[in-house]
N, CA, C and O atoms as a Tripos MOL2 file, in Angstrom:
@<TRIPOS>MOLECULE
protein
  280   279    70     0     0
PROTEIN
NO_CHARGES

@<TRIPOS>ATOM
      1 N         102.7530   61.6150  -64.0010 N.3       1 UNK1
      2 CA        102.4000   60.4340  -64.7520 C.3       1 UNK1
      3 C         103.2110   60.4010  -66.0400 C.2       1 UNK1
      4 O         103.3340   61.4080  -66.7360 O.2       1 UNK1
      5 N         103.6510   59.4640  -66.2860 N.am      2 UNK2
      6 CA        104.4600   58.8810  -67.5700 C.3       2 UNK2
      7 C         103.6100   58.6650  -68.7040 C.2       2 UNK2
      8 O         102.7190   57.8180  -68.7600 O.2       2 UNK2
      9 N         103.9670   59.5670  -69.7080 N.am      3 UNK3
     10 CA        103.3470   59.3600  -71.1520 C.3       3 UNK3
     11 C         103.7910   58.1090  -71.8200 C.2       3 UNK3
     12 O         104.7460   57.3690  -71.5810 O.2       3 UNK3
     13 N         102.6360   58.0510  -72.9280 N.am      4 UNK4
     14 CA        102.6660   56.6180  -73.6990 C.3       4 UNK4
     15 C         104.4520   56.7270  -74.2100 C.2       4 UNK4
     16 O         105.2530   55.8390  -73.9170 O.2       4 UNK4
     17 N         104.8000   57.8660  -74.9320 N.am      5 UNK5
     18 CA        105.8830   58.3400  -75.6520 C.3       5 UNK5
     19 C         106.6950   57.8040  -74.9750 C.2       5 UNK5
     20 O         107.1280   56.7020  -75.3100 O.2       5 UNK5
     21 N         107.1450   58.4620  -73.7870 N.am      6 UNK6
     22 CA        108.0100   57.9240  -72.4300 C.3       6 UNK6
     23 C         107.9730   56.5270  -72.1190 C.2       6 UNK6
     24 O         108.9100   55.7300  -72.1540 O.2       6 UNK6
     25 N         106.8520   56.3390  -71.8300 N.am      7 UNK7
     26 CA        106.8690   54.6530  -71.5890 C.3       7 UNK7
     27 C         107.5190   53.6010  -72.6210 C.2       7 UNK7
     28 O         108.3150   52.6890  -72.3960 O.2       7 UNK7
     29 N         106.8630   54.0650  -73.9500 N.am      8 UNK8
     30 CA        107.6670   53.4620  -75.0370 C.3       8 UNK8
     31 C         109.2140   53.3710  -75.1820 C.2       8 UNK8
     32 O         109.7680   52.3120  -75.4740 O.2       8 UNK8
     33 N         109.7700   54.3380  -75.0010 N.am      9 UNK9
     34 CA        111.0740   54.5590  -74.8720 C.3       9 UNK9
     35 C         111.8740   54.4040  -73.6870 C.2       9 UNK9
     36 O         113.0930   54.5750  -73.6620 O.2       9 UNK9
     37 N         111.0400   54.0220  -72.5400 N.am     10 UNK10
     38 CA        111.6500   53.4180  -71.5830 C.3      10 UNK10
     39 C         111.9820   52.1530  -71.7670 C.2      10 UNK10
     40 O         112.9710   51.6660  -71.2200 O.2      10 UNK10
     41 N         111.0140   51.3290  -72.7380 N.am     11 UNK11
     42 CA        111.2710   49.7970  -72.5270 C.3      11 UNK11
     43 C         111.9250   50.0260  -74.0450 C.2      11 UNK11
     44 O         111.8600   48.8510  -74.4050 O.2      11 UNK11
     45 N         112.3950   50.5850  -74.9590 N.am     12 UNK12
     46 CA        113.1890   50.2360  -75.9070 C.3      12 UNK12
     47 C         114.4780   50.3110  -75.2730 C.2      12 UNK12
     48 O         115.3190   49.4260  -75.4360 O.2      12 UNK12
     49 N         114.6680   51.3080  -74.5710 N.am     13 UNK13
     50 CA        116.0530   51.2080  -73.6870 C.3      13 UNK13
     51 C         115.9120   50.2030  -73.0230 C.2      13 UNK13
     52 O         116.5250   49.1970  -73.3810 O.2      13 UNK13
     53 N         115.2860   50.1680  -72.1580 N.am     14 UNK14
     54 CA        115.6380   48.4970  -71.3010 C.3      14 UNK14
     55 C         116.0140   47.5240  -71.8050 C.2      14 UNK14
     56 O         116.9340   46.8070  -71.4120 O.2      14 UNK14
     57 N         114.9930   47.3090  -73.2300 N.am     15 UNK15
     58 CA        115.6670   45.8960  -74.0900 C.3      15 UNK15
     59 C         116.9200   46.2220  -74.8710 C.2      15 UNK15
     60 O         117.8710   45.4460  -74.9640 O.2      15 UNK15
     61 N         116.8560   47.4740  -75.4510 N.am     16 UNK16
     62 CA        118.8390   47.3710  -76.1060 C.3      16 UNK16
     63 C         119.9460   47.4520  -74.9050 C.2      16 UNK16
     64 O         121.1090   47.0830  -75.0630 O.2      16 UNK16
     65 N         119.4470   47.9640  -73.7240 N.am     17 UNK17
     66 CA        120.5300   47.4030  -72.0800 C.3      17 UNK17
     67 C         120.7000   46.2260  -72.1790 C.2      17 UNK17
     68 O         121.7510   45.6980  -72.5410 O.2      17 UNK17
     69 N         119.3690   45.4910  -71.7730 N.am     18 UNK18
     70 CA        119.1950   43.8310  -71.9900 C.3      18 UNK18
     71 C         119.8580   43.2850  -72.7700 C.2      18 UNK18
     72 O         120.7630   42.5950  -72.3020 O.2      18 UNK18
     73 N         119.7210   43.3410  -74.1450 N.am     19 UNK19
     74 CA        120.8630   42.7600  -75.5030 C.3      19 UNK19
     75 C         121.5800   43.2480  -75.0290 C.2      19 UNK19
     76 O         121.6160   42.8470  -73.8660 O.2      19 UNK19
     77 N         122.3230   44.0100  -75.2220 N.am     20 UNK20
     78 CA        123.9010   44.6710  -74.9290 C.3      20 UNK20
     79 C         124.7690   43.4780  -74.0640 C.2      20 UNK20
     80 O         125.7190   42.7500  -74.3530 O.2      20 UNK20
     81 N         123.7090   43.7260  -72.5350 N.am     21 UNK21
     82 CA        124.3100   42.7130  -71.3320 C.3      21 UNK21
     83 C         124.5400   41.0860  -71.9490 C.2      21 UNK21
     84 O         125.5770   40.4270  -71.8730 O.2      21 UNK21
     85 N         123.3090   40.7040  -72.5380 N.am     22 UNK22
     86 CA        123.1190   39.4810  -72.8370 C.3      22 UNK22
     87 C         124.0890   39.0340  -73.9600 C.2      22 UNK22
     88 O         124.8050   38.0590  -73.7320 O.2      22 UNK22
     89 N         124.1750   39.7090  -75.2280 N.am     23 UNK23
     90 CA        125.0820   39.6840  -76.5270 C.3      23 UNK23
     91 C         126.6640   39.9440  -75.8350 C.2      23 UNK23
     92 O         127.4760   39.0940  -76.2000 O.2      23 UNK23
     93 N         127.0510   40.6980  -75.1620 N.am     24 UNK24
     94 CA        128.4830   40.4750  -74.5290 C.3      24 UNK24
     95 C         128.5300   39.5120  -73.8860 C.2      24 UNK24
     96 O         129.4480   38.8910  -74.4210 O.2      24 UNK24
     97 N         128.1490   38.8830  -73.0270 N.am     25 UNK25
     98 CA        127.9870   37.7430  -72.7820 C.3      25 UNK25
     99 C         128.2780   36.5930  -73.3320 C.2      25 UNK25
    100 O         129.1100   35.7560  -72.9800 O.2      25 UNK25
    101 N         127.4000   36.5940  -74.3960 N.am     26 UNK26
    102 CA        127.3470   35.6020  -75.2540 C.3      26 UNK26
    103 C         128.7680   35.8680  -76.0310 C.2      26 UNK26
    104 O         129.3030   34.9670  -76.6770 O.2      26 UNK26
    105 N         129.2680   37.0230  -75.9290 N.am     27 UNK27
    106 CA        130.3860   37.1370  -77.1710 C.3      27 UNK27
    107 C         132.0750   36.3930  -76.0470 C.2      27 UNK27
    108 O         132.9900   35.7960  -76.6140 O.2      27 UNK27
    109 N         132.0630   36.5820  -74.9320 N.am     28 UNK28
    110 CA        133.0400   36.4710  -74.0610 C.3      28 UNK28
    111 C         132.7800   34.7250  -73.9030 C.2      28 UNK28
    112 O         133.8270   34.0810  -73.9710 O.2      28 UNK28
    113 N         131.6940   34.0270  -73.7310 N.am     29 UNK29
    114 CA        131.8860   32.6350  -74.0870 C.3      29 UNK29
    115 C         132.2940   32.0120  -75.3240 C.2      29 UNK29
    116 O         132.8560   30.9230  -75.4370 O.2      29 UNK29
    117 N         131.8840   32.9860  -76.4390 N.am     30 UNK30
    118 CA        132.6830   32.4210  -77.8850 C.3      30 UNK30
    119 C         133.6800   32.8920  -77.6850 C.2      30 UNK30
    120 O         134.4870   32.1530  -78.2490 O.2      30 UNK30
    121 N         134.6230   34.3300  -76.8520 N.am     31 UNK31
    122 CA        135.9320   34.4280  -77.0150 C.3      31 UNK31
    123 C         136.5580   33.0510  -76.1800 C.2      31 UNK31
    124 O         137.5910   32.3890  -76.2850 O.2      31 UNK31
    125 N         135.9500   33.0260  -75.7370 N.am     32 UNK32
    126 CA        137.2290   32.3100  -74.3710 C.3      32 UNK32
    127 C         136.8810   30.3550  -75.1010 C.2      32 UNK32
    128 O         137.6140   29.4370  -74.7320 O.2      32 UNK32
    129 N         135.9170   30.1560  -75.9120 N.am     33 UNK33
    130 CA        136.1230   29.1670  -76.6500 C.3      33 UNK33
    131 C         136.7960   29.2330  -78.0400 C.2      33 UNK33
    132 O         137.1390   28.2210  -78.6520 O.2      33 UNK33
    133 N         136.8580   29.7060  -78.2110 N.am     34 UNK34
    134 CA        138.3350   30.0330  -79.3780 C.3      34 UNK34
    135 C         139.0890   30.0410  -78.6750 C.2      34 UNK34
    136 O         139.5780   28.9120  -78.6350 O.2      34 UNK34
    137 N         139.5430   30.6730  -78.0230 N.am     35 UNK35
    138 CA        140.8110   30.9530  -77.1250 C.3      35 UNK35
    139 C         141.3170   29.1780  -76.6530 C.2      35 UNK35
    140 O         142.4630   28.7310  -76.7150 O.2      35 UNK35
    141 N         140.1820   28.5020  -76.2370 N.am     36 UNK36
    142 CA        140.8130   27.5420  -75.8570 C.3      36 UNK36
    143 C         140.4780   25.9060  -76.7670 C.2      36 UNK36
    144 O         140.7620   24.7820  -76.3530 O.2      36 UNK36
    145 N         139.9370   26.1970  -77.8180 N.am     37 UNK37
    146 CA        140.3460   25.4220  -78.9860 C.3      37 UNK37
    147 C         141.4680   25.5400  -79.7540 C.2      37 UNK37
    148 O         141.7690   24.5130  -80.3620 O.2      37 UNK37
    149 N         142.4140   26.8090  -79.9580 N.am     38 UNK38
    150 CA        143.3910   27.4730  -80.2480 C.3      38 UNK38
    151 C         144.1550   26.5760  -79.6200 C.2      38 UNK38
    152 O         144.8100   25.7580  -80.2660 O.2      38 UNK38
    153 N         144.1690   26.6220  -78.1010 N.am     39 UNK39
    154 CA        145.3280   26.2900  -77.3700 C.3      39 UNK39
    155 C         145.6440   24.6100  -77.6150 C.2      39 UNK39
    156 O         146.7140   24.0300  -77.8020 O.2      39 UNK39
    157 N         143.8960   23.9680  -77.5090 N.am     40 UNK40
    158 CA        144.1070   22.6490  -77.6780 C.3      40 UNK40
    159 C         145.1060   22.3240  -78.6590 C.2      40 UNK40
    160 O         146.2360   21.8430  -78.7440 O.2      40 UNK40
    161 N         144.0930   22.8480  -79.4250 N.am     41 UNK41
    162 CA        145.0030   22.3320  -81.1970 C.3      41 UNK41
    163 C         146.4770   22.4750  -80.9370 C.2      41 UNK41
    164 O         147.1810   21.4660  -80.9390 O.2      41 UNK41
    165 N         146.9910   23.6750  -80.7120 N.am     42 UNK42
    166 CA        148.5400   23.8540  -80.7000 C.3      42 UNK42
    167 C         149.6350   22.7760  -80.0310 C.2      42 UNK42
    168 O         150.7610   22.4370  -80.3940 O.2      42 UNK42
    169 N         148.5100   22.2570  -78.4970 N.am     43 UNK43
    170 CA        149.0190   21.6590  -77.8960 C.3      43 UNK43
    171 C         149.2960   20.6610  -78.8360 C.2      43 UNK43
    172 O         150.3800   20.4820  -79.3910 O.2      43 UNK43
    173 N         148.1000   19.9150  -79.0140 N.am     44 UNK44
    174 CA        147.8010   18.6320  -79.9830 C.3      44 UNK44
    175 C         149.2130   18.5260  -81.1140 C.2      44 UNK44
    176 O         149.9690   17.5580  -81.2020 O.2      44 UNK44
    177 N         149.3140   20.1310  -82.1070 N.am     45 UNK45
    178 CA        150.1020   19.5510  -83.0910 C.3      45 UNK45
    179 C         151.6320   19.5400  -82.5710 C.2      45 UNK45
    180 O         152.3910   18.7350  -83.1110 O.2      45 UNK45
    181 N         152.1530   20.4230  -81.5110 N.am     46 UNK46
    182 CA        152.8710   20.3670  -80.6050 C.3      46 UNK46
    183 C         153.8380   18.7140  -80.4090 C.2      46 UNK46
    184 O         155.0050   18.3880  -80.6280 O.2      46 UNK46
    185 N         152.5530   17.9650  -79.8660 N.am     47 UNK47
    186 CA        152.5840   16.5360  -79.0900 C.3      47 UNK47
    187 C         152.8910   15.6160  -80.4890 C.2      47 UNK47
    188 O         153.7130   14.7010  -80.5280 O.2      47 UNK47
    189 N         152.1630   16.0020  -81.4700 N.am     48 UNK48
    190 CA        152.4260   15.6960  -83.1550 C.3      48 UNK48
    191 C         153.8130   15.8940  -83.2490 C.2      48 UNK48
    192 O         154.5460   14.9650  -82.9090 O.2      48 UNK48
    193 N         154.2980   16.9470  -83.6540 N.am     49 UNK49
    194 CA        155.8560   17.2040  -83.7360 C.3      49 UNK49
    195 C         156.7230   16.6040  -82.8590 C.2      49 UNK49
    196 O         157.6760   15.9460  -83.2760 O.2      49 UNK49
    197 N         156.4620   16.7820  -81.4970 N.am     50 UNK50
    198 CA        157.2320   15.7210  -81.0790 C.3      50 UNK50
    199 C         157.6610   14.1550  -81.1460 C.2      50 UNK50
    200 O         158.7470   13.5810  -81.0790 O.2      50 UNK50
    201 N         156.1700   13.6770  -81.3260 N.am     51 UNK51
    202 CA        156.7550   12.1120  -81.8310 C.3      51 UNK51
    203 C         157.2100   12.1570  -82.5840 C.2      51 UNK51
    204 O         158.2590   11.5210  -82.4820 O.2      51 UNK51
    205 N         157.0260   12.7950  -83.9160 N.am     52 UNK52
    206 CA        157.5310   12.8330  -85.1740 C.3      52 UNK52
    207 C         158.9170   12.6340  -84.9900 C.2      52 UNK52
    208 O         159.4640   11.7180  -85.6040 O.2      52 UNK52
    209 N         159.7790   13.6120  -83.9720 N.am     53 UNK53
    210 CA        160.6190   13.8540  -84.1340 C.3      53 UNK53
    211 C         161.7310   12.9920  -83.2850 C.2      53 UNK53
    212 O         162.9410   12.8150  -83.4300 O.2      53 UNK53
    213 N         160.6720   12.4970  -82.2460 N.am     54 UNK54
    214 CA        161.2430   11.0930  -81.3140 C.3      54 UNK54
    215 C         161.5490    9.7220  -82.2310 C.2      54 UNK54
    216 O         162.4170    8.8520  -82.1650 O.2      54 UNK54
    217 N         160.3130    9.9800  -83.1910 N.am     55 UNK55
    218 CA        160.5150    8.5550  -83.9170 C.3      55 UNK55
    219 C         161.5430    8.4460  -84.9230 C.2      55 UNK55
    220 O         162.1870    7.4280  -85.1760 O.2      55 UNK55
    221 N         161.6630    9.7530  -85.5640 N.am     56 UNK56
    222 CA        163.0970    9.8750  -86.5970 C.3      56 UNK56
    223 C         164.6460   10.0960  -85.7740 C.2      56 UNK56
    224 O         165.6270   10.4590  -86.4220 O.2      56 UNK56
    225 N         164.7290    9.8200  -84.2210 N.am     57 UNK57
    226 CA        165.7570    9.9750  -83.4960 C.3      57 UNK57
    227 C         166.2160    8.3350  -83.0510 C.2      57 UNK57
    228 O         167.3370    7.8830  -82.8170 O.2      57 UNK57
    229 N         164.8350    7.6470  -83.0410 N.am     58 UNK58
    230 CA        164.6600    6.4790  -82.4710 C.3      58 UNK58
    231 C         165.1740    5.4480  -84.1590 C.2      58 UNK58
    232 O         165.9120    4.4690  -84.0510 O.2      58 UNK58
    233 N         164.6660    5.8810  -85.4750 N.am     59 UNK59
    234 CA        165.1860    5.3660  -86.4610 C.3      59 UNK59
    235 C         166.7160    5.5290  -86.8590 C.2      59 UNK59
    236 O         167.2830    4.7180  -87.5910 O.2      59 UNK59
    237 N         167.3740    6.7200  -86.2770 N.am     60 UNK60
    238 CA        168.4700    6.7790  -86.2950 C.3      60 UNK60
    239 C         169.8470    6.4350  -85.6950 C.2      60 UNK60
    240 O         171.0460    6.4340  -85.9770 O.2      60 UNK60
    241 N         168.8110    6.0880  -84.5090 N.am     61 UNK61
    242 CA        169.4020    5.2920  -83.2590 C.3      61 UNK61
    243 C         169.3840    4.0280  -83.9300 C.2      61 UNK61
    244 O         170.5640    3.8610  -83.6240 O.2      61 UNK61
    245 N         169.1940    3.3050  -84.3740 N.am     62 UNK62
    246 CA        168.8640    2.2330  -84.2010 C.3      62 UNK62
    247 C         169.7100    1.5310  -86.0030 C.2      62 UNK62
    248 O         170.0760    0.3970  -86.3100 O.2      62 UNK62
    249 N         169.7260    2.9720  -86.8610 N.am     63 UNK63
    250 CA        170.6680    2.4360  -87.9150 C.3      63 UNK63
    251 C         171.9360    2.3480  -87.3750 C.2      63 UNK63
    252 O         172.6840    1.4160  -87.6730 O.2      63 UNK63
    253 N         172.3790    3.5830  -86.3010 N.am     64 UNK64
    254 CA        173.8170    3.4870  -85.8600 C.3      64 UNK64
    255 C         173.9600    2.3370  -84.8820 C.2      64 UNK64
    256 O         175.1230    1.9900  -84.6790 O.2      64 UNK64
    257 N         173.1630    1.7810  -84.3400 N.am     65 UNK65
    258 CA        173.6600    0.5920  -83.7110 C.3      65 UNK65
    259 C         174.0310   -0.4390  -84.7130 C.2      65 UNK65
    260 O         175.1100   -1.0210  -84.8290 O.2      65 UNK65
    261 N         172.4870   -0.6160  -85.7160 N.am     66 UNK66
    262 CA        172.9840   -1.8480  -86.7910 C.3      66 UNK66
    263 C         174.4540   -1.9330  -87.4160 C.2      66 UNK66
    264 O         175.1590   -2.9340  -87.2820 O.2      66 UNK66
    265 N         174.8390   -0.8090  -88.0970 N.am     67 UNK67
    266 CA        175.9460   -0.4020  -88.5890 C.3      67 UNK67
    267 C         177.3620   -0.6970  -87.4420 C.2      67 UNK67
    268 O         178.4630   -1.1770  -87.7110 O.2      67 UNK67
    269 N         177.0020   -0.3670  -86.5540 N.am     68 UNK68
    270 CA        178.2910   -0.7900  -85.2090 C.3      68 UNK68
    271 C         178.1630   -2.1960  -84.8830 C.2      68 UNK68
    272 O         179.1260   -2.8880  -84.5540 O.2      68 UNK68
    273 N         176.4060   -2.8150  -85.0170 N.am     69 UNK69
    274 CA        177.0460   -4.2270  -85.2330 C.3      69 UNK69
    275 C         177.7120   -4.6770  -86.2170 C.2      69 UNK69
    276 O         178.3680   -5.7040  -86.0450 O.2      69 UNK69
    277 N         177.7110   -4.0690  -87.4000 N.am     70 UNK70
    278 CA        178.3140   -5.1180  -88.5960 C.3      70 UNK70
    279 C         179.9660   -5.4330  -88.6290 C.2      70 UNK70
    280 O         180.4340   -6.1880  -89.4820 O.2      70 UNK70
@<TRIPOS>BOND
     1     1     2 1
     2     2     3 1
     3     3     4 2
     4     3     5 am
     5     5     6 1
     6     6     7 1
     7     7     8 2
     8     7     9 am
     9     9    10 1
    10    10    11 1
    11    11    12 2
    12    11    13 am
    13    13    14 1
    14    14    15 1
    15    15    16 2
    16    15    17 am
    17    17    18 1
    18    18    19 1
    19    19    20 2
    20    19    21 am
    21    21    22 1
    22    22    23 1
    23    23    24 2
    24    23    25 am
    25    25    26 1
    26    26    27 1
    27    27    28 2
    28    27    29 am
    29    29    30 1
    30    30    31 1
    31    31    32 2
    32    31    33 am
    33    33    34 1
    34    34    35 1
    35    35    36 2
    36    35    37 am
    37    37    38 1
    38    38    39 1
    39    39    40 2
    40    39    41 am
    41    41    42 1
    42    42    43 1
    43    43    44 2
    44    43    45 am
    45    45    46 1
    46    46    47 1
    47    47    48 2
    48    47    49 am
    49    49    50 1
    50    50    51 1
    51    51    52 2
    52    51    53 am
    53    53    54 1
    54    54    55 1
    55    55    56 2
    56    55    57 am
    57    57    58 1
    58    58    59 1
    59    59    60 2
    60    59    61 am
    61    61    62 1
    62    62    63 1
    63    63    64 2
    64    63    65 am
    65    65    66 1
    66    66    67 1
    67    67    68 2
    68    67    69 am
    69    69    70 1
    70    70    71 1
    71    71    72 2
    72    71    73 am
    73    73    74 1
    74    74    75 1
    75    75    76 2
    76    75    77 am
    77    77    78 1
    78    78    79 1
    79    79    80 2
    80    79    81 am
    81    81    82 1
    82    82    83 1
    83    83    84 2
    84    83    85 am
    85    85    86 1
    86    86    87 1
    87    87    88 2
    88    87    89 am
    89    89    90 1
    90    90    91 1
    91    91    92 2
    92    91    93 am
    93    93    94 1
    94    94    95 1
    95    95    96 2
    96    95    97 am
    97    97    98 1
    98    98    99 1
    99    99   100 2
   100    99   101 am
   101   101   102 1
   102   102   103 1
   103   103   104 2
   104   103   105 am
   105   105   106 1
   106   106   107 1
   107   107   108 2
   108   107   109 am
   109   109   110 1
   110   110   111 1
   111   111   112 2
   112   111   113 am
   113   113   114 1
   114   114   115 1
   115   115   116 2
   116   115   117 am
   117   117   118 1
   118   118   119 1
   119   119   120 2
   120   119   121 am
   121   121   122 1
   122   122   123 1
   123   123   124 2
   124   123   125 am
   125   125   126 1
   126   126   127 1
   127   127   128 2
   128   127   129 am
   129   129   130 1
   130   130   131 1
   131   131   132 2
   132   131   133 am
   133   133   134 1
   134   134   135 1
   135   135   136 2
   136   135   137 am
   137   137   138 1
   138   138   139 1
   139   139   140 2
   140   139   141 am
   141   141   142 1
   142   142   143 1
   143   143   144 2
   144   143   145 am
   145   145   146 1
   146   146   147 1
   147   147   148 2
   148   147   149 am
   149   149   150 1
   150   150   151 1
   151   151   152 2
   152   151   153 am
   153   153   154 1
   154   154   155 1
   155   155   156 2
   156   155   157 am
   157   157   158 1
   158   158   159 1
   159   159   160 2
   160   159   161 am
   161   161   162 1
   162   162   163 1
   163   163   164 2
   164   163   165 am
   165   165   166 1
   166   166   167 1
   167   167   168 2
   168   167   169 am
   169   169   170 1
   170   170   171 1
   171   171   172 2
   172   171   173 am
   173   173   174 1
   174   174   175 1
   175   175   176 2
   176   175   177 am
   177   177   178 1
   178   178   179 1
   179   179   180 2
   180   179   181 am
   181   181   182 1
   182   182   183 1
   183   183   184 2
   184   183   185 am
   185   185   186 1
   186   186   187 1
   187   187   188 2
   188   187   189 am
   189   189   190 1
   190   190   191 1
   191   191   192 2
   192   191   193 am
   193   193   194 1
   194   194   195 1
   195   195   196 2
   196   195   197 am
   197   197   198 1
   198   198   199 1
   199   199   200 2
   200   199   201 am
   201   201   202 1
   202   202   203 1
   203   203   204 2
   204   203   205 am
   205   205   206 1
   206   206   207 1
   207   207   208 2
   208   207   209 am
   209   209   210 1
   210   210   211 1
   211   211   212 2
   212   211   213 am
   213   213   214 1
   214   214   215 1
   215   215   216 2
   216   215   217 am
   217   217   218 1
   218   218   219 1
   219   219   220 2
   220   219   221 am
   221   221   222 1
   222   222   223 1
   223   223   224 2
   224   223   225 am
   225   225   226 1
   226   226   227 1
   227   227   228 2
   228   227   229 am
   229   229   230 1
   230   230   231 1
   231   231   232 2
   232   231   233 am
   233   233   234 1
   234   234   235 1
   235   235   236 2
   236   235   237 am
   237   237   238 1
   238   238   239 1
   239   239   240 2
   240   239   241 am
   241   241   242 1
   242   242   243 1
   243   243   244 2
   244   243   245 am
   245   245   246 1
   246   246   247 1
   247   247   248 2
   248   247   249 am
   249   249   250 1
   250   250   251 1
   251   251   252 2
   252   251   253 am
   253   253   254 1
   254   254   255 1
   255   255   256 2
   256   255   257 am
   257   257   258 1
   258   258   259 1
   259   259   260 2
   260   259   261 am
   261   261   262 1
   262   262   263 1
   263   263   264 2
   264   263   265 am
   265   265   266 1
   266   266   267 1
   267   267   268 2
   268   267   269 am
   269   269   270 1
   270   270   271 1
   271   271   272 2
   272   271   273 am
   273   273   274 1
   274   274   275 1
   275   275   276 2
   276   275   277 am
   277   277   278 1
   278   278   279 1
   279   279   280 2
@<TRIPOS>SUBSTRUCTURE
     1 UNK1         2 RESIDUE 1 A UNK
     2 UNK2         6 RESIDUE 1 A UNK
     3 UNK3        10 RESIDUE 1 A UNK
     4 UNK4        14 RESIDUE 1 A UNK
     5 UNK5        18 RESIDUE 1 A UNK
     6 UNK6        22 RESIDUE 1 A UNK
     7 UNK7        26 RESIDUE 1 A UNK
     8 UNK8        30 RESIDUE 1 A UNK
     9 UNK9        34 RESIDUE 1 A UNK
    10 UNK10       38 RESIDUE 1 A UNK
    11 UNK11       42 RESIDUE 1 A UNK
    12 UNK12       46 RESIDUE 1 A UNK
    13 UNK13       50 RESIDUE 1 A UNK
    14 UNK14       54 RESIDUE 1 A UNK
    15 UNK15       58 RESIDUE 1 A UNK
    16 UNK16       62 RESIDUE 1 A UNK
    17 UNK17       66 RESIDUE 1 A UNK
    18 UNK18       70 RESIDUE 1 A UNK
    19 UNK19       74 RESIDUE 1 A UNK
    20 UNK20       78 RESIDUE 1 A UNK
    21 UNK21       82 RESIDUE 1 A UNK
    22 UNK22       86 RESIDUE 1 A UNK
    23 UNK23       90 RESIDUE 1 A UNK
    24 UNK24       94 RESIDUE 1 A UNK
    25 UNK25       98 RESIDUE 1 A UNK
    26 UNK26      102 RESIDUE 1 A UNK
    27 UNK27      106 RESIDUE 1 A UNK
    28 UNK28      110 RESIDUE 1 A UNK
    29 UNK29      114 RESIDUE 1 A UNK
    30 UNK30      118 RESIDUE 1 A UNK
    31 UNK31      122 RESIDUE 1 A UNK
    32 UNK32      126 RESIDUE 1 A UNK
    33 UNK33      130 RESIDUE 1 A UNK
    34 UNK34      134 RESIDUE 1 A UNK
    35 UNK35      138 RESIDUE 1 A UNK
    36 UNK36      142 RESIDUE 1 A UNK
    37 UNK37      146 RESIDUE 1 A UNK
    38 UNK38      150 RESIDUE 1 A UNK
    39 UNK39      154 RESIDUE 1 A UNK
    40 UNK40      158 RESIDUE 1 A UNK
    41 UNK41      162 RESIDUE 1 A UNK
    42 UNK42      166 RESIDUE 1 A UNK
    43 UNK43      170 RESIDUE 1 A UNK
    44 UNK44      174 RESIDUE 1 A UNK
    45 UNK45      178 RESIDUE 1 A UNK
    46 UNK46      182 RESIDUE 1 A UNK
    47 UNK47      186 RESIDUE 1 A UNK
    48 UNK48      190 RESIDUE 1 A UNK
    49 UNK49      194 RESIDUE 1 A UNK
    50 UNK50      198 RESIDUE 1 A UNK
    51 UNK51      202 RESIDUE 1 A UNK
    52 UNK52      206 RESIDUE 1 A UNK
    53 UNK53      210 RESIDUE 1 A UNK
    54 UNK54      214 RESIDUE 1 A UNK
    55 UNK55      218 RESIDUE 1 A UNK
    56 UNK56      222 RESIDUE 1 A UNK
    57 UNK57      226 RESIDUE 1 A UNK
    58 UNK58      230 RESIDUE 1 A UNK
    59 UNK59      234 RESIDUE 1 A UNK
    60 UNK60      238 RESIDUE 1 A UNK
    61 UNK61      242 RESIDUE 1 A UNK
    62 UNK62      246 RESIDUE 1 A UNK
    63 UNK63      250 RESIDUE 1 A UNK
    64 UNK64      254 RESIDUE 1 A UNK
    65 UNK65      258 RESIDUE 1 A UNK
    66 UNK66      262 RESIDUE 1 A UNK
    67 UNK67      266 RESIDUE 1 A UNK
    68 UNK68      270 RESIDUE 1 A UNK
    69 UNK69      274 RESIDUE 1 A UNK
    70 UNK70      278 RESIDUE 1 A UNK
């Protein structure tokens, strides 16, 4: 037969197993959502830089034509 002592300390272990399982868990869904807010964003400022850089190609285009019309 299992003492009170024992018993007690059986279920304190069970519940810091329990957290352990449950808190990693929980920590691998906040990694992998960082991970992929990270990526968004990058993409995002990425797609940013590029127009940026389409539109100052497209303004330059477009002085060298004026200029070849004159």
């Amino acid at each position: 037969m299992v003492g009170q002592f024992e018993s007690g300390k059986d279920t304190v272990q069970e519940l810091t197993e329990s957290a352990a399982s449950h808190i990693g868990a929980i920590a691998t869904i906040i990694t992998g959502a960082v991970r992929d807010i990270a990526r968004e964003t990058g993409d995002w400022f990425t797609d940013v830089i590029e127009m940026r850089e389409a539109a100052h190609r497209a303004r330059e285009d477009q002085h060298h034509q004026d200029d070849a019309a004159e």
